[in-house]
C-alpha atoms as a printed R data frame, in Angstrom:
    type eleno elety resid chain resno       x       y       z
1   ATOM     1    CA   UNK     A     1  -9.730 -36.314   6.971
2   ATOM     2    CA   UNK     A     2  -6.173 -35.816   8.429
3   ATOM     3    CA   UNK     A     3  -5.460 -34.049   4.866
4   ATOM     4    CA   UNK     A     4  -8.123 -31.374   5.343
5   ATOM     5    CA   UNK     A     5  -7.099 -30.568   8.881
6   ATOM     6    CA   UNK     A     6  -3.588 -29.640   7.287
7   ATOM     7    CA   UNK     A     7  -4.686 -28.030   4.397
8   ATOM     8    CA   UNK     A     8  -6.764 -25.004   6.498
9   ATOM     9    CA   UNK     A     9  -4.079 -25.122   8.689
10  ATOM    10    CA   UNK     A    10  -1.639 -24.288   5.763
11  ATOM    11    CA   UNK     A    11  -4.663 -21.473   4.953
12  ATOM    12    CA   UNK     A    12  -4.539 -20.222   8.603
13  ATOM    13    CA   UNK     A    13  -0.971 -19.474   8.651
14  ATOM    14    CA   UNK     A    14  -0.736 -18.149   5.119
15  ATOM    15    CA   UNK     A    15  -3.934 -15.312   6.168
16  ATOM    16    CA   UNK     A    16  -1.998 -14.695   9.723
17  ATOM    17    CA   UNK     A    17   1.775 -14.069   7.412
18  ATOM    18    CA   UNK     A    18  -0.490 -11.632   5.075
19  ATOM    19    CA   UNK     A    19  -1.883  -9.755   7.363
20  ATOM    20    CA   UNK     A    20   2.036  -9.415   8.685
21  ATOM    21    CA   UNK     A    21   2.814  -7.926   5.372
22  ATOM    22    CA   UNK     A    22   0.426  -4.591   5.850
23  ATOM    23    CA   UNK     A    23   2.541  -1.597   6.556
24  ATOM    24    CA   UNK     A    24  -0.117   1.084   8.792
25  ATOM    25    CA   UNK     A    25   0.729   4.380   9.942
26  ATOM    26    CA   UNK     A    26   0.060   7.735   9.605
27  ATOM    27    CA   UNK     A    27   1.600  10.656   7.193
28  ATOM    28    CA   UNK     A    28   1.173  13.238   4.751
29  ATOM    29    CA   UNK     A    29  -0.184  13.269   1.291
30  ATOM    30    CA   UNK     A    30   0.718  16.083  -0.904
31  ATOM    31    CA   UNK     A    31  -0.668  16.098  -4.636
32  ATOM    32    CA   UNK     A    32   2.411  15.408  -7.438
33  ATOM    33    CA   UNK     A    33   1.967  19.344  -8.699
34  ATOM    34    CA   UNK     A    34   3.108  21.895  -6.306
35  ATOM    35    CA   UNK     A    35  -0.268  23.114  -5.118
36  ATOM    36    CA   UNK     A    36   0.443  23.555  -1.324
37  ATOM    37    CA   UNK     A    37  -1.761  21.830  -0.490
38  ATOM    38    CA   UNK     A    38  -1.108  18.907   2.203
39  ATOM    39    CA   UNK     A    39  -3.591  15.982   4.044
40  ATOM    40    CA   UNK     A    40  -2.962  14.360   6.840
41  ATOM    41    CA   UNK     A    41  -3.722  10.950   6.534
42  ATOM    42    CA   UNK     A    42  -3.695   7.560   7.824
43  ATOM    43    CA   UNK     A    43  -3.015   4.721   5.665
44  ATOM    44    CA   UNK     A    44  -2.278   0.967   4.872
45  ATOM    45    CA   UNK     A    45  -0.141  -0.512   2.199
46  ATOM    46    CA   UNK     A    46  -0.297  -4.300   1.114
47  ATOM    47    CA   UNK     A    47   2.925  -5.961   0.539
48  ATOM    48    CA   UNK     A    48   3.173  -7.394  -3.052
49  ATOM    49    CA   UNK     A    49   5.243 -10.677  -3.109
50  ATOM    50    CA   UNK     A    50   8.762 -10.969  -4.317
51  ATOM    51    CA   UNK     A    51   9.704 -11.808  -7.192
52  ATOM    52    CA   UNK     A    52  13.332 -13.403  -8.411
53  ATOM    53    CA   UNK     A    53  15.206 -10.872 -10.568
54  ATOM    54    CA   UNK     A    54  17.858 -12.053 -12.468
55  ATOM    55    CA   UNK     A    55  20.751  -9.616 -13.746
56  ATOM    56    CA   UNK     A    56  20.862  -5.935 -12.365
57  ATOM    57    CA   UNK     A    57  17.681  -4.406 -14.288
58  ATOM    58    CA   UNK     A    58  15.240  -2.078 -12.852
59  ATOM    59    CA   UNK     A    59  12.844  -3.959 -10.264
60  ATOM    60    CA   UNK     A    60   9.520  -4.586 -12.163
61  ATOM    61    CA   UNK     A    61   6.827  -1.944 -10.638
62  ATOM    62    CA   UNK     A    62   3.146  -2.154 -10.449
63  ATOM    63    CA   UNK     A    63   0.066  -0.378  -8.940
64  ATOM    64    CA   UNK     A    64  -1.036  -2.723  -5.362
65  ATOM    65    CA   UNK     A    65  -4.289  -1.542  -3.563
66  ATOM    66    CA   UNK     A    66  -3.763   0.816  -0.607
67  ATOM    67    CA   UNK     A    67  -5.960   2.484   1.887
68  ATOM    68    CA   UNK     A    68  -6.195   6.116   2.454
69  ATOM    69    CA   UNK     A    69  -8.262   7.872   5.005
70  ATOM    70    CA   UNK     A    70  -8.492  11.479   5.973
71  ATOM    71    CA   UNK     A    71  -7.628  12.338   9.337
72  ATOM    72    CA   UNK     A    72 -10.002  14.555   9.955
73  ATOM    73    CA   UNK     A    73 -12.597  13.538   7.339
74  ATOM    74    CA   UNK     A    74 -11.635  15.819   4.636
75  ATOM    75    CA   UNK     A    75 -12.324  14.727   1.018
76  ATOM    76    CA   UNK     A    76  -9.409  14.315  -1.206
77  ATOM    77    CA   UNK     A    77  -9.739  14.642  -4.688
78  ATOM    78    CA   UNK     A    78  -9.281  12.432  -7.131
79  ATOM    79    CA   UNK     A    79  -5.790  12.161  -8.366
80  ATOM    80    CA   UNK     A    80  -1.559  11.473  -7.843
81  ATOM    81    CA   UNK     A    81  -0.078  12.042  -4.689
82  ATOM    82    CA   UNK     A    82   3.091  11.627  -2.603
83  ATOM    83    CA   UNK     A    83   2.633   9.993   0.663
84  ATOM    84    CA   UNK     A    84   5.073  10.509   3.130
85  ATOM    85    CA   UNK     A    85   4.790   8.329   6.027
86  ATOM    86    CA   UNK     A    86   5.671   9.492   9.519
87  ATOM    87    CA   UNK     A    87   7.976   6.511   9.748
88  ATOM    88    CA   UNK     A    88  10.130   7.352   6.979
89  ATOM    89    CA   UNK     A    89   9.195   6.788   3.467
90  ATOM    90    CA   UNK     A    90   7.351   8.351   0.305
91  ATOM    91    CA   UNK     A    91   5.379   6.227  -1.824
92  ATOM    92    CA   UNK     A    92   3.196   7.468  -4.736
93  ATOM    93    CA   UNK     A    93  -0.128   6.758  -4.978
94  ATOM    94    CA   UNK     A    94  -3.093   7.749  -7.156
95  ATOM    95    CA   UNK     A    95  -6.875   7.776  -6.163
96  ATOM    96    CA   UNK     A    96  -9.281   6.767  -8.984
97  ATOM    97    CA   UNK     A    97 -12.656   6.475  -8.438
98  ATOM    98    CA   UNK     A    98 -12.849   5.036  -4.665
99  ATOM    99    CA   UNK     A    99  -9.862   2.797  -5.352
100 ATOM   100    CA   UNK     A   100  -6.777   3.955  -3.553
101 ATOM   101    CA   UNK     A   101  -3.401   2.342  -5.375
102 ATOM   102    CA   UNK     A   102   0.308   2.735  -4.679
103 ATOM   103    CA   UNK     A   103   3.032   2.591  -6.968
104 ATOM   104    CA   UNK     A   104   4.578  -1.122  -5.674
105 ATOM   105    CA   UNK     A   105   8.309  -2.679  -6.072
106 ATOM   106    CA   UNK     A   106   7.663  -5.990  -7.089
């Protein structure tokens, strides 16, 4: 019984260092073609773990799940963006269907 007191305990603090790991603020998203066109948006970005690299290669990349919301409710068409956070920042990210991703550092 002691065991599966520790165990959700374990859970608890793994969910509370995860939810740590989400980046939120607000920005701009302007598409990758010159269009000028610009959104203003407000957004959330997952951390993806770290992995060990070993030698001086390029950091492995790979598409983590994002959210993206309109400001002021516009839609955004589908398609590859720059985000450029108000913080500092510019992260590419693509919209495909209703699934918002952003081009991660592993």
């Amino acid at each position: 019984m002691t065991l599966g007191r520790n165990l959700s305990g374990v859970s608890r603090i793994k969910t509370n260092m995860e939810k740590q790991r989400k980046r939120k603020g607000t920005g701009r998203l302007v598409p990758t073609r010159a269009t000028g066109v610009e959104y203003r948006v407000n957004y959330g970005l997952q951390s993806v773990p770290e992995t060990k690299q070993h030698g001086r290669g390029m950091r492995p990349t790979r598409w983590a799940k994002c959210s993206v919301q309109s400001a002021y409710a516009h839609r955004i068409p589908q398609g590859e963006y720059f985000l450029h956070a108000d913080e500092g920042g510019v992260f590419q990210v693509k919209l495909i269907g209703n699934a918002w991703r952003y081009l991660a550092a592993a």
